[in-house]
C-alpha positions in Angstrom: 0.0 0.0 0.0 1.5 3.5 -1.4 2.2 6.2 1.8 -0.1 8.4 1.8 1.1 12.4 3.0 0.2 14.5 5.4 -2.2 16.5 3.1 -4.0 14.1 1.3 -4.2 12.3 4.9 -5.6 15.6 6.2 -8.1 16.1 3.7 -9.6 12.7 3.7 -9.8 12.4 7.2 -11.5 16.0 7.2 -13.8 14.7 4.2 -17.4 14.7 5.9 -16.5 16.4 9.3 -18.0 19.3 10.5 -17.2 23.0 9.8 -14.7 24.4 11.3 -16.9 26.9 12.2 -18.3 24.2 14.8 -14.9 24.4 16.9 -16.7 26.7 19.9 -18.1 23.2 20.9 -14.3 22.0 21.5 -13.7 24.6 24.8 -13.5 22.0 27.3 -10.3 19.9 27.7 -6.5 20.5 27.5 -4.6 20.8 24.4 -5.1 17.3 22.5 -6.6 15.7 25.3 -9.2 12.7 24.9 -10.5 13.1 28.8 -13.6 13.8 30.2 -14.6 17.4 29.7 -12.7 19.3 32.1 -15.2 22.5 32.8 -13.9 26.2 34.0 -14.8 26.3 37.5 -17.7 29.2 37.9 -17.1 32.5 40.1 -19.4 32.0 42.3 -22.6 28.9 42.7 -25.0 29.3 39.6 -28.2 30.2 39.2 -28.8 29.0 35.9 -27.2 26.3 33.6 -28.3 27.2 30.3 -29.4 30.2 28.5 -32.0 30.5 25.3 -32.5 34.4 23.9 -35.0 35.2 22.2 -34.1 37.6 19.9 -36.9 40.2 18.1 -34.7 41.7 16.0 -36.6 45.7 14.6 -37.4 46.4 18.2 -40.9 45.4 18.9 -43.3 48.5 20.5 -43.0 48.4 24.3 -46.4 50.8 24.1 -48.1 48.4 22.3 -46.9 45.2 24.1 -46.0 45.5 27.7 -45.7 48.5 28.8 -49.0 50.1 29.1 -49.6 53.6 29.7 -53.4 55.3 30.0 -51.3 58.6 29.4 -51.0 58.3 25.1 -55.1 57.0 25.2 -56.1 60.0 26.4 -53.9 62.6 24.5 -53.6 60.5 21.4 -53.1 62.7 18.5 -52.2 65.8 20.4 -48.6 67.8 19.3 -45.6 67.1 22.2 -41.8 68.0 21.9 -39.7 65.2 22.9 -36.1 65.4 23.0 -35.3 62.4 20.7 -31.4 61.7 19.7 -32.6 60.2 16.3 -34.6 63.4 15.5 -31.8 65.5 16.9 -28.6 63.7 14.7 -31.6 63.9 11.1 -32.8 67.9 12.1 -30.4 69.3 14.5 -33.4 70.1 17.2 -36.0 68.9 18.9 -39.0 69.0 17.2 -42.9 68.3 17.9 -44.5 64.5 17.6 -47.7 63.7 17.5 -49.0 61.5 20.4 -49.9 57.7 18.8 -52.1 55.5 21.2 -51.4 51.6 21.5 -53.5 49.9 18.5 -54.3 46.9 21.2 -56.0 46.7 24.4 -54.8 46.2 27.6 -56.1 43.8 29.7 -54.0 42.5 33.4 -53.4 38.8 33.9 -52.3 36.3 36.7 -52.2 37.1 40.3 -49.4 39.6 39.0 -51.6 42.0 37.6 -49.4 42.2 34.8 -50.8 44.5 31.6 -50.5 42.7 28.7 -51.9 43.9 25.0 -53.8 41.8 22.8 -50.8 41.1 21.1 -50.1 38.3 23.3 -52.7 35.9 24.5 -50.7 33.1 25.1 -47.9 34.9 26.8 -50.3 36.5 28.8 -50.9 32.9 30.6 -47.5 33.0 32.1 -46.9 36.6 33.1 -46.4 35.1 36.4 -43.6 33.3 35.8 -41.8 36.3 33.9 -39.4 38.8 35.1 -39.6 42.2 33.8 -37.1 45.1 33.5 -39.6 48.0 32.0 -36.9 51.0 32.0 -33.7 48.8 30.0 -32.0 51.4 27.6 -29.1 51.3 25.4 -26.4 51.9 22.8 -27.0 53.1 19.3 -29.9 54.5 17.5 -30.0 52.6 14.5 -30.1 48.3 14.3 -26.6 47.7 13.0 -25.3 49.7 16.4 -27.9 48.8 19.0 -27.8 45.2 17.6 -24.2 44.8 18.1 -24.2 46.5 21.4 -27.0 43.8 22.1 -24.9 41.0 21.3 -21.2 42.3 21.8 -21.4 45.5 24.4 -19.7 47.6 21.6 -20.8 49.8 18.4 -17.2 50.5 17.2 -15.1 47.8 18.0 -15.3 44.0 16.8 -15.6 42.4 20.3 -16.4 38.8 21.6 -20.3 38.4 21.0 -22.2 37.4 24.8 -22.4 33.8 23.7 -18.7 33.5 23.6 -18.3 35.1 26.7 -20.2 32.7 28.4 -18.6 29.7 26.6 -15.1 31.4 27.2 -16.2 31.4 31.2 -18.2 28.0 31.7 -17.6 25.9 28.4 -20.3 23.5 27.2 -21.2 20.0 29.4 -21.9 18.0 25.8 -18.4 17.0 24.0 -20.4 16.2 21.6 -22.3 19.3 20.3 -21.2 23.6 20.2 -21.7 24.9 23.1 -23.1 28.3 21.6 -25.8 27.9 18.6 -28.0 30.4 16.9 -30.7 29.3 14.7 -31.6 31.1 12.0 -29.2 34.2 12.7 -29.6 37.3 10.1 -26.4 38.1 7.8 -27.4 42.2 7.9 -26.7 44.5 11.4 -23.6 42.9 12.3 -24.5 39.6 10.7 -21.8 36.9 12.2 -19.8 39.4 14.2 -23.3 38.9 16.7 -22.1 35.5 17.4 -18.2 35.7 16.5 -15.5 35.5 19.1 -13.9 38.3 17.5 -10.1 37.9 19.5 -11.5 35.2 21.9 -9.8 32.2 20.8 -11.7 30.5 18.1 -13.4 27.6 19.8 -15.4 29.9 21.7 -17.3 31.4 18.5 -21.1 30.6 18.0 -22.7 27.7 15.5 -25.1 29.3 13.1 -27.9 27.1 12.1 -30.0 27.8 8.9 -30.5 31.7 8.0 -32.7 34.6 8.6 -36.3 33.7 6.3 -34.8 30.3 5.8 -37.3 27.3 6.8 -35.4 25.4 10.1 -37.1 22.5 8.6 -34.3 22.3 5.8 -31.2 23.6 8.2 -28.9 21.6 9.8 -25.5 21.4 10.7 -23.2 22.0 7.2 -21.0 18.6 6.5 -22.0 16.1 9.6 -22.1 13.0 7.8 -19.7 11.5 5.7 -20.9 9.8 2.5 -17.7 8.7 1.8 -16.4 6.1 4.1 -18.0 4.4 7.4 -17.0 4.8 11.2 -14.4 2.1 11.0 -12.2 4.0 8.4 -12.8 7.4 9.6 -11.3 6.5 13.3 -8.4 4.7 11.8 -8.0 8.5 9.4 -8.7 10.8 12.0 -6.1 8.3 14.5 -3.4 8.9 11.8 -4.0 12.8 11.3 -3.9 13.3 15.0 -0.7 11.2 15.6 1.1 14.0 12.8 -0.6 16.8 14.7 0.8 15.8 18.1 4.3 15.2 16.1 3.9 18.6 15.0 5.6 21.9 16.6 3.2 23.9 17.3 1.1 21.5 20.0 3.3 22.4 22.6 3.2 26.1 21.9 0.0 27.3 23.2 -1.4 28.1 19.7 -4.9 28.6 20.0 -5.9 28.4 16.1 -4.0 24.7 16.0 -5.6 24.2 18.9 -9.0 24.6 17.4 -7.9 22.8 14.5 -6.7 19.6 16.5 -9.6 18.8 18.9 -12.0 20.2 16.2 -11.5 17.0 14.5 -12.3 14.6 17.3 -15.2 16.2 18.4 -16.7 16.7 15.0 -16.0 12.8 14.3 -18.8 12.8 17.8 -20.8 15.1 16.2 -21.9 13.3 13.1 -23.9 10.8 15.5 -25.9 12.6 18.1 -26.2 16.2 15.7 -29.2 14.5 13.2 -30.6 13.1 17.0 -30.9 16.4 18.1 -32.3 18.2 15.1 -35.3 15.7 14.3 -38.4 16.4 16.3 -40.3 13.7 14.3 -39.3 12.0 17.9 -41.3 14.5 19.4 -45.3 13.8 20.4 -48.3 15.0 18.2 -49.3 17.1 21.2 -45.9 18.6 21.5 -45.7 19.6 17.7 -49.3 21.1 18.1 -48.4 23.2 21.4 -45.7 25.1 19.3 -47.6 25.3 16.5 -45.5 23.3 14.4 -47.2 22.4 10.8 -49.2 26.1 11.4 -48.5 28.1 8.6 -48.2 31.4 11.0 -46.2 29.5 13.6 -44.2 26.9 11.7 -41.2 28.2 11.5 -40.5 29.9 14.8 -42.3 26.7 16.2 -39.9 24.6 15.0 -37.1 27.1 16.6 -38.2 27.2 19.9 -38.8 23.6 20.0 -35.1 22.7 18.5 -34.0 25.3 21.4 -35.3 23.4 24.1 -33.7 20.1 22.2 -30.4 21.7 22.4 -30.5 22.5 26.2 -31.7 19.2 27.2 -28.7 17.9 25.3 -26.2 19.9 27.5 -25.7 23.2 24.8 -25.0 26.4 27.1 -26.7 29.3 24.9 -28.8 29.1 22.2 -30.1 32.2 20.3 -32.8 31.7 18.7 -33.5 34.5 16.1 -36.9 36.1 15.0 -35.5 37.8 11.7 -35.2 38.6 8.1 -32.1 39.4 5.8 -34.3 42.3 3.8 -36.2 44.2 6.3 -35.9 43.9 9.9 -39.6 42.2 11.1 -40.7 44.3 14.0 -39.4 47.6 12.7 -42.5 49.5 11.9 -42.1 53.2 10.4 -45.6 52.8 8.7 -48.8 50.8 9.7 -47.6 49.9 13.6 -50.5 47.4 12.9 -48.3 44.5 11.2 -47.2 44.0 14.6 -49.5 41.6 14.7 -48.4 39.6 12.1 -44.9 39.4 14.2 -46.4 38.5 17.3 -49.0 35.8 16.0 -45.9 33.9 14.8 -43.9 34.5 18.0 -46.6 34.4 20.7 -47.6 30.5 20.6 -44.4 29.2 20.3 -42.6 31.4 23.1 -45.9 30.2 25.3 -45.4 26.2 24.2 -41.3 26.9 25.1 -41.8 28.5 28.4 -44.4 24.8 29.4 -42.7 22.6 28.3 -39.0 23.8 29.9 -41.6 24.1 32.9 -43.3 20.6 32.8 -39.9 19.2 32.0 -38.0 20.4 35.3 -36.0 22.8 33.1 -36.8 26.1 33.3 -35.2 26.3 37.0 -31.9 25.9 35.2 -32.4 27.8 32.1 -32.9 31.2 32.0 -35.0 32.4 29.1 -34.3 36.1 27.7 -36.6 38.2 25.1 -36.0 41.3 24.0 -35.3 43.7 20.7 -32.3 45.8 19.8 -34.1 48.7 21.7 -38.2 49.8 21.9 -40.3 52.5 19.8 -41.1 55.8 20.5 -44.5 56.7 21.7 -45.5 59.0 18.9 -46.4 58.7 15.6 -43.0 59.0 13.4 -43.8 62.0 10.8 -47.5 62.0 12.1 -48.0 58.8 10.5 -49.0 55.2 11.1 -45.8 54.1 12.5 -43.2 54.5 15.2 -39.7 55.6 15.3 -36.4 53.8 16.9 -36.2 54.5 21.3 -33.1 53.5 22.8 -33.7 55.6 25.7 -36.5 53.4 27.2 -37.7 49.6 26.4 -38.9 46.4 27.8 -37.2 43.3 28.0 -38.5 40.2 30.2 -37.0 37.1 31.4 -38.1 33.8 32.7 -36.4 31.1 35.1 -32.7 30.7 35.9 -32.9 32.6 39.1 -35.1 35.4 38.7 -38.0 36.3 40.5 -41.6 35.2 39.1 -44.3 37.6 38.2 -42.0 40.5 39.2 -41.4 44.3 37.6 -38.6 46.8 37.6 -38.2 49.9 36.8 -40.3 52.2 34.6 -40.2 54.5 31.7 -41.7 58.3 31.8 -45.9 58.4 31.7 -45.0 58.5 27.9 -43.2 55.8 27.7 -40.4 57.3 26.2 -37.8 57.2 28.3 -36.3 55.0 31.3 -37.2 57.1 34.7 -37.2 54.7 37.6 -34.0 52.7 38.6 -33.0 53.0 35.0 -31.4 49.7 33.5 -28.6 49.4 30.8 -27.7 47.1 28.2 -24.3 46.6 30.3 -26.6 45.6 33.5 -28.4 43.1 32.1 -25.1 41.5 30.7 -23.9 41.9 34.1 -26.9 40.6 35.5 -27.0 37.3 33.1 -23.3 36.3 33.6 -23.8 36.7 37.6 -26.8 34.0 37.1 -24.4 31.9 35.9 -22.2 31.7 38.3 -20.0 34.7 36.7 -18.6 37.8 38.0 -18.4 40.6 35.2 -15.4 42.1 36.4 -13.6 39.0 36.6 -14.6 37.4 33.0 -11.5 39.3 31.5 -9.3 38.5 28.2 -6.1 40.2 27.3 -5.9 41.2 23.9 -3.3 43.8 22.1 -2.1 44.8 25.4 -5.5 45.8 27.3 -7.3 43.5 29.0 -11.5 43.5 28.1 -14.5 42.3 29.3 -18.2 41.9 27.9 -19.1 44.7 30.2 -16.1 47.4 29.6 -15.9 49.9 32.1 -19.5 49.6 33.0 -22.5 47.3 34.1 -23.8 46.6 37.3 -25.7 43.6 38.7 -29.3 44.2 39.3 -29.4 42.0 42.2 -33.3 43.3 42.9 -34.1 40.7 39.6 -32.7 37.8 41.7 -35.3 35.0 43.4 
C-alpha cells in the first residue's frame, strides 16, 4: 500500500467532518486531550445552567406590548416635543411629535396584575412566571449599532459576542455538540460578528444554524455525515492525522488556532452521530408539535425554533439564540402601519408560550434562564404623524423567565409617555452583568487580554441588578 502524506491524509480524514466553524463546541479539555470534559470552574454557585434568547430583531413597541400607559389614550393625537437623539442627529433640534395610542387593548393577567396587550394571548398565561425590567436602555440609534451592542457591548469595535463570553467562562457540558448555537441568525446588522469570538480564541465562536427567512425545517449542521467512508475508516483516518498533529511543533506552543484545528477533528467525528438526533423532532409527540404550532402556517417556522432550542438544552448546549428575523427588512421595525405588529407576534406568541411549558413541565426552566428582547423599543409617537413609530433607545422592555429570577416581578419604569427610562434606569451593560452573575459569573472578573488591554463583555460599565434575583 503506497504512503499516503500529510495532506492528502488531512483532507480525507476532514472529508465529511463538521465545519470548522463548529470548533466553539471543543472549549473544554487540554490541548489534544481525549478526557472527560474538564469545565472552568464558575465564580461563584450558579443560578442558571443554560441560556435561550430570544431575539426580536426591529425592536418590537413596548407601548403596544408590555408597557401600558393610559397617558398616550387620552392625548392621542395631540402635538408634544420630545427630546429624541434620532430626530436630533436627522434635524439638529427637537422638534414636535404627534402623540400615537397603543393599536391593542390592555387587559392584566395572573395574580401579578401584569398589563398585557392583545398582542399576546398566550404569553399572557404566564406573566407570572416572567421577570420584567420596563426602563432597560441602550447603545446606538439605529439596528446595525444597537444590535451589536446587544450581542457584543460595543458599536465600534469588533468584540467577543455574549455567547462567547459565556462559553469562554463555563464551556459546554456536551463533548459532543457547540456549546453556543443560533438558529436562524440574520447576515445584515452585524451579521456573524453577533455570534463571532472576534479575539476570543476560536473555539469559543457561535454555530449558526439555517439563515434569517430560511425554513429550520431544511437547516442543519453543514458537512455532519460523511458519505464517503463508514465509522471504521474514519477513526483509523482521524487516529493517523492526529498522531502527525501531536508530532507537530506547534502542539506544545500554546497556539490557539492549531488548537481549534486539533480537537476540532475529534469532536466533530462525535458530532456526526448525536447532531441528526438532536435536530429531528419527528421524535417529538403529536401534542408537543401542536403546542408550538408546528405544521401552522403562521407558527411553523418559529415553532420549529423554539422547540429545537429546548432540544439543544436538554442535550447539554449552554446558549442558544434563537432569532426572530429577516435578511431584507428587519420584522418588528415598523415606520408605517404599527398594525403589522401583529403579524410578528402571531408567529412569535404560541411558540414562546409552548417553550416556556414545556422547559416548565420538563423540570428545566429552574436551570435555564429564558431572555426576550429587541435591539431597543419605539417611541411613543407617531413617526412623521404617520402610522408608524420611530427607533427608542432611551426606554424599552425586555423580560425574562427562570434561571434565578423572580416570578411575576417588575422593575423599573419609563416616563408616563413611555419614552424614556425614569425609575431605577437599567442598561444594556446591567443586564449582561446581571446574566453572567446568574451563571455563576462575576463581570469584572470574565477578562481576556488582547493587544495589550485586558477586556471584558461589560467594559468599564454594568452593574448587577441583584433586585431581579429570586
Amino acid at each position: 500500500m503506497a504512503l499516503m502524506s500529510r495532506r492528502e491524509a488531512l483532507r480525507q480524514a476532514a472529508c465529511g467532518f463538521a465545519s470548522l466553524a463548529l470548533a466553539d463546541l471543543l472549549a473544554r479539555t487540554s490541548a489534544g486531550s481525549t478526557a472527560k470534559p474538564r469545565l472552568p470552574l464558575p465564580h461563584h454557585p450558579p443560578r442558571a445552567r443554560h441560556v435561550i434568547f430570544l431575539f426580536m430583531q426591529g425592536g418590537p413597541s413596548h407601548v403596544d406590548t408590555f408597557d401600558y400607559k393610559p397617558l398616550l389614550v387620552k392625548k392621542d393625537g395631540e402635538l408634544m416635543a420630545f427630546d429624541d437623539p434620532r430626530t436630533r442627529a436627522k434635524t439638529g433640534k427637537i422638534i414636535k411629535h404627534q402623540i400615537m395610542k397603543p393599536r391593542w387593548r390592555f387587559r392584566q393577567h395572573g395574580e401579578s396584575g401584569t398589563w398585557v396587550s392583545e398582542l399576546f394571548p398566550n404569553l399572557a398565561r404566564h406573566v407570572d412566571d416572567l421577570c420584567f425590567i420596563h426602563s432597560a436602555h441602550t447603545e446606538g440609534i439605529a439596528h446595525g449599532p444597537a444590535t451589536l451592542f446587544l450581542h457584543t457591548g460595543a458599536i465600534a469595535l469588533v468584540r467577543p459576542s455574549l455567547g462567547s463570553w459565556i462559553l469562554y467562562g463555563l464551556g459546554t457540558e456536551n463533548e459532543n455538540l457547540p456549546g453556543f448555537v443560533t438558529l436562524n441568525p440574520p447576515m445584515n446588522v452585524g451579521g456573524p460578528r453577533n455570534y463571532g469570538s472576534a479575539f476570543l480564541p476560536s473555539v469559543y465562536q457561535g454555530t449558526p444554524i439555517g439563515r434569517a427567512g430560511s425554513k429550520l425545517s431544511l437547516a442543519s449542521f453543514p458537512n455532519v455525515r460523511n458519505k464517503r467512508y463508514d465509522p471504521h475508516r474514519q477513526r483509523r483516518h482521524l487516529k493517523l492525522v492526529q498522531s502527525l498533529n501531536r508530532a507537530s511543533p506547534r502542539f506544545d506552543e500554546a497556539d490557539s488556532d492549531f488548537d481549534a484545528v486539533v480537537r476540532s477533528y475529534e469532536l466533530a467525528f462525535q458530532m456526526q452521530f448525536q447532531v441528526p438526533t438532536v435536530l429531528d423532532i419527528s421524535t417529538e409527540s403529536a401534542e408537543t408539535l401542536a403546542l408550538y404550532g408546528i405544521g401552522e402556517k403562521a407558527t411553523d417556522t418559529f415553532g420549529r425554533q423554539c422547540l429545537i432550542a429546548r432540544r439543544l438544552v436538554e442535550a447539554g448546549v449552554r446558549f442558544v439564540q434563537v432569532n426572530y428575523s429577516n435578511d431584507s427588512s428587519p420584522p418588528w421595525d415598523q415606520h408605517s402601519k404599527i398594525e403589522r405588529h401583529e403579524i410578528h407576534a402571531r408567529a412569535v406568541d404560541r411558540p414562546i408560550a409552548a417553550l416556556l411549558t414545556d422547559l416548565k413541565r420538563r423540570g428545566l426552566l429552574d436551570e435555564t434562564l429564558v431572555w426576550w428582547s429587541g435591539e431597543f423599543g419605539r417611541t411613543p409617537y407617531a413617526e412623521k404623524r404617520g402610522t408608524g413609530r420611530d427607533h427608542n433607545p432611551l426606554g424599552f422592555t425586555m423580560w425574562f423567565a427562570g434561571g434565578g429570577v423572580k416570578p411575576g416581578f417588575h422593575y423599573g419604569a419609563t416616563d408616563e409617555y413611555g419614552f424614556q427610562a425614569v425609575d431605577d434606569p437599567v442598561h444594556m451593560r446591567d443586564v449582561h452583568a446581571t446574566l453572567l452573575y446568574l451563571l455563576g459569573l462575576d463581570h469584572t472578573r470574565l477578562t481576556y487580554t488582547f493587544a495589550g488591554r485586558e477586556f471584558r463583555l461589560t467594559d468599564v460599565g454594568g452593574r448587577v441588578v441583584h433586585e431581579l434575583l429570586a
